[in-house]
C-alpha positions in Angstrom: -19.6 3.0 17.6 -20.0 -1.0 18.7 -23.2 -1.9 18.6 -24.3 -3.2 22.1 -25.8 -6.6 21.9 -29.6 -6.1 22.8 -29.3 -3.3 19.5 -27.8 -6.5 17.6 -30.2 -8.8 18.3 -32.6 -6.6 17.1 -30.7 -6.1 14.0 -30.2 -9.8 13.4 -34.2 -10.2 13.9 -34.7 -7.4 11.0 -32.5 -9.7 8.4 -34.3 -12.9 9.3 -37.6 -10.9 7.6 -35.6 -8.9 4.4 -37.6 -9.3 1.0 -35.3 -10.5 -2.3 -34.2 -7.0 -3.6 -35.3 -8.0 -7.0 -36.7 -10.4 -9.1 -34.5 -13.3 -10.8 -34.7 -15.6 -13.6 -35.1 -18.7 -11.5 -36.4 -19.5 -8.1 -33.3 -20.3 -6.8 -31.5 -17.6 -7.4 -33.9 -15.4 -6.2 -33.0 -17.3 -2.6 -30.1 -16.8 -3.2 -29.9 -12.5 -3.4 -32.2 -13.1 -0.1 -29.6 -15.3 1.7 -26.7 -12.2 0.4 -29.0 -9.6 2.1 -30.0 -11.4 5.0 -26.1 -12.4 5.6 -24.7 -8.8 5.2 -27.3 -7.6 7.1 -26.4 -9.9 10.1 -22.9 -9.6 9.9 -23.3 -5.4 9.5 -25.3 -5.9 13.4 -22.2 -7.1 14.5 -19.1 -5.0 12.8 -17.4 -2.7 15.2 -17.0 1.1 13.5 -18.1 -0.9 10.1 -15.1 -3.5 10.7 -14.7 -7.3 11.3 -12.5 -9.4 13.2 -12.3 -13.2 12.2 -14.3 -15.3 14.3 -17.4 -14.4 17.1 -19.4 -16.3 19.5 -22.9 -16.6 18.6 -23.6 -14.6 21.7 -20.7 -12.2 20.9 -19.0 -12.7 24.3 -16.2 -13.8 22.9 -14.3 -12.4 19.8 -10.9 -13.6 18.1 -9.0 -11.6 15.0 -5.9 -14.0 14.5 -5.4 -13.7 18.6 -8.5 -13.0 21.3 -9.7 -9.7 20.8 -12.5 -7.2 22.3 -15.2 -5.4 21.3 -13.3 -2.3 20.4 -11.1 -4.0 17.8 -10.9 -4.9 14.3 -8.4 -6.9 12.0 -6.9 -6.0 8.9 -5.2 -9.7 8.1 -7.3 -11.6 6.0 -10.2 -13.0 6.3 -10.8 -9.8 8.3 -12.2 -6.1 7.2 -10.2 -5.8 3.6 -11.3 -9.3 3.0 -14.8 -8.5 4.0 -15.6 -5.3 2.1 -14.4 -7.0 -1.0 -17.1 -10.0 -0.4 -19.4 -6.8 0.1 -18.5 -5.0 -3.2 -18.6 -8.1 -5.3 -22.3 -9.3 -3.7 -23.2 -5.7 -5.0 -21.5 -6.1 -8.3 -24.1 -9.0 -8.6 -27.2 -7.8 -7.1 -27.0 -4.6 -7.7 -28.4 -3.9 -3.8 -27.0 -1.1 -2.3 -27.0 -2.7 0.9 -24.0 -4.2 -0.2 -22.2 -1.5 -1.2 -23.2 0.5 1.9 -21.5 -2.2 4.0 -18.0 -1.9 1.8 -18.2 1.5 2.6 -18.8 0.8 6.4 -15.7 -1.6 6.1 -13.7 1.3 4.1 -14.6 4.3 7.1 -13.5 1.5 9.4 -9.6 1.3 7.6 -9.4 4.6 7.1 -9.5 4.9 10.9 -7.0 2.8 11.7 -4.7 3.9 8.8 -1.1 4.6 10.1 1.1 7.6 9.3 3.6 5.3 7.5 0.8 4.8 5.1 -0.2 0.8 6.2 -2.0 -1.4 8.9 -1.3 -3.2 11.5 -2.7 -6.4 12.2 -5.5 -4.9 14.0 -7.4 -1.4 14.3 -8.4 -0.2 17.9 -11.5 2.1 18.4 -11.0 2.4 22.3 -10.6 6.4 22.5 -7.7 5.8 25.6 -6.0 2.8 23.7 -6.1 4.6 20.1 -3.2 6.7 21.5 -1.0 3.9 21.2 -1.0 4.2 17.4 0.4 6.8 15.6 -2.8 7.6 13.6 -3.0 9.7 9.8 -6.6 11.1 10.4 -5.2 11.8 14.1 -2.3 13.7 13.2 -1.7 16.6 15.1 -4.8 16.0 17.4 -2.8 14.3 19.9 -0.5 15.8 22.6 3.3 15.2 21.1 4.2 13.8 24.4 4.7 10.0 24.0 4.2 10.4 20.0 8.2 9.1 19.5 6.8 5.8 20.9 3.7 5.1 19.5 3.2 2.0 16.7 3.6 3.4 13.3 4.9 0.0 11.3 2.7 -0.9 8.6 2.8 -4.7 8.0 3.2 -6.4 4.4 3.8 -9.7 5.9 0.4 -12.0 5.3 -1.0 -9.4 2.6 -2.3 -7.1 5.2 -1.7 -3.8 3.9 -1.8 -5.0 0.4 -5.4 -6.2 0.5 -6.5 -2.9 2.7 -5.2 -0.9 -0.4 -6.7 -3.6 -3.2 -10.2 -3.1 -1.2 -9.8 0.4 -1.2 -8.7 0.6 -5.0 -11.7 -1.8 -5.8 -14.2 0.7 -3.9 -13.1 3.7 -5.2 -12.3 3.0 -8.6 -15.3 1.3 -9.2 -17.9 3.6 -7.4 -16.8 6.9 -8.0 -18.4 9.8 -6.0 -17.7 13.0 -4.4 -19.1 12.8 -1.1 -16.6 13.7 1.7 -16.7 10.2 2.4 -15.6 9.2 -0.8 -12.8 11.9 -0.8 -11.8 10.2 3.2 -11.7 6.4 0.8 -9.8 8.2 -1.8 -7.2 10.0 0.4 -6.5 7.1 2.6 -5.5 5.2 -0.9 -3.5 7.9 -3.0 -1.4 8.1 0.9 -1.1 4.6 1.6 0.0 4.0 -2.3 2.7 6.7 -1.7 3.5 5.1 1.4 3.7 1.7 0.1 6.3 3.2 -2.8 8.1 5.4 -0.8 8.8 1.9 1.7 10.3 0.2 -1.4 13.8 -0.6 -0.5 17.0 0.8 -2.9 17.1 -2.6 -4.8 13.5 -2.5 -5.7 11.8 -5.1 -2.9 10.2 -4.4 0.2 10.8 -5.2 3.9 8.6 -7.5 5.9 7.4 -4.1 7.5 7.7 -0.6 7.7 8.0 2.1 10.7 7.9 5.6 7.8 11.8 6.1 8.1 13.7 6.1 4.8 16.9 4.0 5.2 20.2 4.7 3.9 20.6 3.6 0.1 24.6 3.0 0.7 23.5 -0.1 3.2 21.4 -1.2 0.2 24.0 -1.7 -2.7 21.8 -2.9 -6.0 23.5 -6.0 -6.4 22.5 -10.0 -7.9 21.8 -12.4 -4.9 24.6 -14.4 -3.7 25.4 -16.8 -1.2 27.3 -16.1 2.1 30.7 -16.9 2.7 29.7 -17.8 6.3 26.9 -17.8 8.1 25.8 -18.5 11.4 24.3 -21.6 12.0 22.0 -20.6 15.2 19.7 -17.9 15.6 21.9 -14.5 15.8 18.6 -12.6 17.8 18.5 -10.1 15.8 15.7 -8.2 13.8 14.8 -9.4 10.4 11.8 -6.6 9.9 14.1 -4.9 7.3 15.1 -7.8 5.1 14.3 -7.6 1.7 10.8 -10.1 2.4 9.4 -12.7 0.0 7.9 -15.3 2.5 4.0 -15.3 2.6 4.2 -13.9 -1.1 5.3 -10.4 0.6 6.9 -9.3 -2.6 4.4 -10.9 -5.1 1.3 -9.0 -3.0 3.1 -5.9 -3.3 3.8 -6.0 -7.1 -0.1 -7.5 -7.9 -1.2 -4.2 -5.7 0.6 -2.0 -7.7 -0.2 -3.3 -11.0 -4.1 -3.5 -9.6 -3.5 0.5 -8.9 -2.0 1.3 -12.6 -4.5 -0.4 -14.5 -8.5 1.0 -12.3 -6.4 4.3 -11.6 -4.2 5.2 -14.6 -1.4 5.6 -12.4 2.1 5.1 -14.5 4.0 5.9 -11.0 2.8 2.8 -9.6 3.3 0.4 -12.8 6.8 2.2 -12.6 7.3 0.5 -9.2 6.3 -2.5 -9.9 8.4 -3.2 -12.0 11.0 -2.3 -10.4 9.6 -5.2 -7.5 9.6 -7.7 -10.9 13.3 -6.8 -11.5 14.4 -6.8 -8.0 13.6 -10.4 -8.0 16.0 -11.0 -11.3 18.6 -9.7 -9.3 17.1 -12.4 -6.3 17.3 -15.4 -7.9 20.5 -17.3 -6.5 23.1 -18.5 -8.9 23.7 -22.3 -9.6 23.7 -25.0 -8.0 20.7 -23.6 -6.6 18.8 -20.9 -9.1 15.3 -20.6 -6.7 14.9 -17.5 -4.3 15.2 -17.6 -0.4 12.6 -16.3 2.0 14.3 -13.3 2.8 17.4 -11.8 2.4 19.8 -9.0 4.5 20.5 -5.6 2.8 23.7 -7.4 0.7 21.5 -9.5 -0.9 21.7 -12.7 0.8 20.1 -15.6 2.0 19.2 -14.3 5.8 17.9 -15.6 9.5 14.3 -14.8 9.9 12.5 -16.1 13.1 14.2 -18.6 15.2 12.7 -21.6 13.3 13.1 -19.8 10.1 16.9 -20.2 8.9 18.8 -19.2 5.3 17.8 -21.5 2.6 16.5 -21.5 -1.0 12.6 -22.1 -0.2 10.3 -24.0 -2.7 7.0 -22.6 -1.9 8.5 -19.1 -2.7 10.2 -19.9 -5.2 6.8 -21.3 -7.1 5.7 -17.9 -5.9 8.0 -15.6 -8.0 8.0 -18.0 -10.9 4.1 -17.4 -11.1 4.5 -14.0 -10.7 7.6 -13.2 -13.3 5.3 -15.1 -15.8 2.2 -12.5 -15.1 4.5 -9.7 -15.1 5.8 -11.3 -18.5 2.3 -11.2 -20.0 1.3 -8.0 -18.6 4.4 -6.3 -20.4 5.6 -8.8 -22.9 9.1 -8.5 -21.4 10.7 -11.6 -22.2 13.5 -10.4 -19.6 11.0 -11.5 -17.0 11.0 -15.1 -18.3 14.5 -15.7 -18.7 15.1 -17.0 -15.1 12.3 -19.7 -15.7 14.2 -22.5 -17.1 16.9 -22.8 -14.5 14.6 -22.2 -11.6 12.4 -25.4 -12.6 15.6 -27.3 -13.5 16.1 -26.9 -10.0 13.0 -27.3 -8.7 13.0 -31.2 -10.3 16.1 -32.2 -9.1 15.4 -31.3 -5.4 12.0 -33.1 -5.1 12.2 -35.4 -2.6 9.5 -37.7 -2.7 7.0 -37.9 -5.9 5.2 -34.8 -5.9 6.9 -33.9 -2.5 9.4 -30.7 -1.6 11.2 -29.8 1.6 9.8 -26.0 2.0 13.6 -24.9 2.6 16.9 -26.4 1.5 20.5 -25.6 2.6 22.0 -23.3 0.7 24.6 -25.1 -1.3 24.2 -28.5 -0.4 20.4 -28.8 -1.1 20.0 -30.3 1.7 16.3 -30.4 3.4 16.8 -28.3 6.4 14.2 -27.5 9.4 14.2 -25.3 12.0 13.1 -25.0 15.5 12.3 -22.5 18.4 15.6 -23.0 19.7 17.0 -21.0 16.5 18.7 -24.4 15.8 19.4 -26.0 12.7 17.7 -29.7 12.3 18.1 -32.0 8.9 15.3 -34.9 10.0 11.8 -33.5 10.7 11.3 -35.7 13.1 13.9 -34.0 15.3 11.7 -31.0 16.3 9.5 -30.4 19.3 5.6 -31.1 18.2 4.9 -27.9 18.4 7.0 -26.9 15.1 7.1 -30.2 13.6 3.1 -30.0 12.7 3.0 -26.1 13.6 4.6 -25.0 10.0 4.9 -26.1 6.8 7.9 -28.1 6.4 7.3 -30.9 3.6 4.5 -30.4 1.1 3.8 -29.9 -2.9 3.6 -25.8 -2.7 2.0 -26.1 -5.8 5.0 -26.6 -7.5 3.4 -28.8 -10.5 0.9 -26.4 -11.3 3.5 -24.2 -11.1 6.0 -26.1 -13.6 2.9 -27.1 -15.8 2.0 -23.0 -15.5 5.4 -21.7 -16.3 5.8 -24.1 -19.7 2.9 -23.7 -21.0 3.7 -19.5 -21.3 7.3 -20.4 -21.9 6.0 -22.2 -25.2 3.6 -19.2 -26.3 6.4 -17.1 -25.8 8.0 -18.5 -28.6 5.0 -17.8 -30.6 4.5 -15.0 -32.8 1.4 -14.5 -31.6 2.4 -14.8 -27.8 -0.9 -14.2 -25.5 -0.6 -11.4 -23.1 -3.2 -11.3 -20.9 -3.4 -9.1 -17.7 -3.3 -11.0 -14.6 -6.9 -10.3 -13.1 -8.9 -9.3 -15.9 -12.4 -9.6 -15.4 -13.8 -13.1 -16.3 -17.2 -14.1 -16.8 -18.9 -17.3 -15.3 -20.0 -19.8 -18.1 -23.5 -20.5 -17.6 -23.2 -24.3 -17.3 -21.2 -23.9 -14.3 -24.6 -22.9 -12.5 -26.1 -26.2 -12.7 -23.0 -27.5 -10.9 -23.2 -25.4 -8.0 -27.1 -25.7 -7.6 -26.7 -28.4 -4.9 -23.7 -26.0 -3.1 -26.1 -22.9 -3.1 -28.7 -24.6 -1.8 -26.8 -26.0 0.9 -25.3 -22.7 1.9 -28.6 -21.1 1.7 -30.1 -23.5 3.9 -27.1 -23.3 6.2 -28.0 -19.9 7.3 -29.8 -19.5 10.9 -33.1 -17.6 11.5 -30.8 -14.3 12.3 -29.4 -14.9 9.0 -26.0 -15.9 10.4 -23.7 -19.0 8.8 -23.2 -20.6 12.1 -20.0 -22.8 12.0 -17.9 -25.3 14.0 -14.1 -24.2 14.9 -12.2 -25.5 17.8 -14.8 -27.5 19.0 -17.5 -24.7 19.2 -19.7 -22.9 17.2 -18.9 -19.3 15.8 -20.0 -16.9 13.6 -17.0 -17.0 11.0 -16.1 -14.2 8.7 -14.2 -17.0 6.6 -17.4 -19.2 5.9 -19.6 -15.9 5.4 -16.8 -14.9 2.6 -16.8 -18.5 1.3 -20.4 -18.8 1.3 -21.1 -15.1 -0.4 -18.5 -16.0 -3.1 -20.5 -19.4 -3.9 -23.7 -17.4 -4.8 -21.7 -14.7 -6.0 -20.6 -17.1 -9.2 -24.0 -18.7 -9.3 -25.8 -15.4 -9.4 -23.0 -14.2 -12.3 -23.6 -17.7 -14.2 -27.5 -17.5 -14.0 -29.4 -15.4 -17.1 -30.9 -12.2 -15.0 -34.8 -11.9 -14.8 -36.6 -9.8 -18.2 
């Protein structure tokens, strides 16, 4: 149910008065569990069905997830309800206030909702009872009249992590808080079916599509094959769709594999592990041979180098490429596989020579030539930057580091303690600790954010020249006194 706004207010009033839930070992800290439950408390007023969109007008007349929304919708792409129920769950995991926990949970009722039948999420979750029928709904299945059913939305979206994270939030919530409740059985359904989903949508060479509509394709248009580059192809946009390419921009395959690892270590589940790493081997076969040994954005079912969106032509990218090298080298050291290394050495080789200003790439080259290439809405193919309308030439990414030294720096440094006997192995995302020394250097940071929040314990912030209640800052802001809560001693 959305909460009308005089039963808001009221709400908001109530967190402006909350008590510390308990006692800490310094003054300061003890603000700061009574900032966390004054925050969640205020932003909880606002959810709709226990969800978030991204930005709100103090008043709430106005709401935004990535586009202008209403008060019946939520958003799944980060920083919306995924993104918010893990800021929820890790505020509990330091406080141990069950408020916190209570609004993960809210968040989790709110995805399992709005959970498709192919097993992901849209962008965003309507709670409208008239528009809801537009969505081809898993906890709706059956209850609707078949008429119209062959044309309602039913494509789960792995572009921007969206229904990684939902599945990452829902692992996190589950695994860690175990009940048996038939809510905790609606959390654990809605993850054991989007998991299948999400493995059943990997394509025959071990990658996944941009997004998903539940149809299995045909594994002869798929041949399991090493990338290559086209003997021809067309140099303007050819209009066609590009939702079934094998997907890397955004990190598409990297949040896919990371999920699935995430699932096979909290929930012993060797089926998942299984397929990722089959993701982590479909990207040996997806590194392009020489003279250009990086990875493209996408690629078409024969393994290459593909159109995307009209600005977004064929080309070896740099910022994905830094991508995959990061995550070959975690897959490395969560199995020890030195397969998983061995396309390193020529990727950075690459990487080097194509720099094109000191600590400067072009995010896409032309394949072959290595040529910086840029692309417009036209579905044109551009080689100066300066050549594009405004609109793309500052609306995308086009020249930048990507991270690529940290990347570099990254990759050698496990490179050389793989040729160690003793090679570390690490698992990507292991639980880490917060040194206590790094709590003196965020005192002055805490006590800013705490002093940030409003009398309704809102974070009130500035965005596009007005001032909004964002669920970005309120993540931020609970993740700063999250790691000074975990670096201060707790109270005897």
């Amino acid at each position: 149910m959305t909460l009308s706004y005089p039963k808001a207010a009221l709400l908001l009033a109530l967190a402006a008065t909350l008590a510390p839930a308990a006692p800490a070992a310094d003054p300061l800290a003890t603000e700061a569990r009574t900032a966390l439950a004054r925050a969640t408390t205020a932003m909880r007023a606002i959810a709709t069905e226990g969800g978030y969109l991204w930005r709100y007008s103090p008043d709430l007349s106005e709401r935004a997830g990535e586009n202008p929304a209403t008060a019946t919708q939520i958003w799944v792409q980060t920083p919306g309800t995924p993104a918010m129920g893990l800021a929820f769950l890790r505020a509990y995991a330091v406080t141990g206030d069950a408020l916190h926990l209570e609004a993960a949970q809210d968040a989790a009722d709110a995805l399992v909702a709005g959970q498709l039948m192919s097993g992901g999420w849209d962008y965003l979750v309507e709670f409208d009872p008239e528009k809801r029928s537009a969505w081809a709904l898993r906890t709706e299945a059956g209850r609707r009249p078949a008429t119209g059913s062959a044309t309602r939305r039913n494509v789960s979206t792995y572009d921007d992590d969206n229904t990684q994270q939902a599945l990452r939030f829902l692992i996190a919530l589950t695994a860690g808080h175990p009940g048996d409740t038939p809510r905790d059985r609606r959390h654990r359904e809605a993850r054991d079916y989007g998991l299948a989903k999400l493995i059943e949508a990997q394509l025959p060479g071990g990658g996944w599509p941009q997004r998903w509509d539940g149809r299995p394709v045909n594994p002869a248009d798929y041949p399991v094959q090493p990338a290559r580059f086209p003997t021809a192809w067309p140099r303007e946009h050819p209009k066609t769709s590009y939702y079934g390419h094998y997907t890397l921009n955004d990190d598409t395959q990297r949040d896919c594999i990371l999920t699935l690892l995430d699932a096979a270590r909290q929930l012993n589940r060797p089926d998942c592990r299984a397929a990722a790493l089959r993701g982590a081997e479909f990207l040996l076969r997806a590194q392009l041979p020489e003279p250009q040994p990086g990875w493209a954005q996408q690629y078409n079912a024969q393994m290459e180098p593909a159109w995307a969106r009209a600005f977004e032509p064929p080309g070896v990218s740099t910022r994905e490429s830094a991508g995959v090298l990061r995550l070959l080298a975690e897959v490395y050291r969560e199995t020890g596989d030195t397969r998983f290394l061995e396309p390193l050495p020529r990727a950075i080789a690459w990487l080097r020579r194509s720099e094109i200003a000191p600590g400067q790439w072009a995010r896409l080259y032309e394949l072959e030539s290595n040529r910086p290439i840029f692309g417009d809405r036209d579905g044109r193919i551009y080689y100066q930057v300066e050549e594009l309308s405004e609109e793309r030439r500052t609306g995308y990414a086009w020249k930048g580091a990507f991270g690529v030294p940290q990347t570099i720096a990254y990759c050698e440094d496990i490179l050389a303690q793989a040729r160690t006997p003793d090679a570390a192995k690490a698992l990507p995302g292991s639980p880490r600790t917060t040194p206590p020394a790094v709590a003196a250097t965020l005192a002055a940071e805490v006590r800013r954010v705490i002093d940030a929040l409003d009398h309704n314990g809102r974070w009130i912030v500035t965005q596009r020249g007005a001032p909004v209640i964002s669920t970005g800052a309120f993540i931020a802001h609970v993740n700063t006194l999250c790691t000074y809560l975990s670096a201060v001693p707790a109270a005897p």
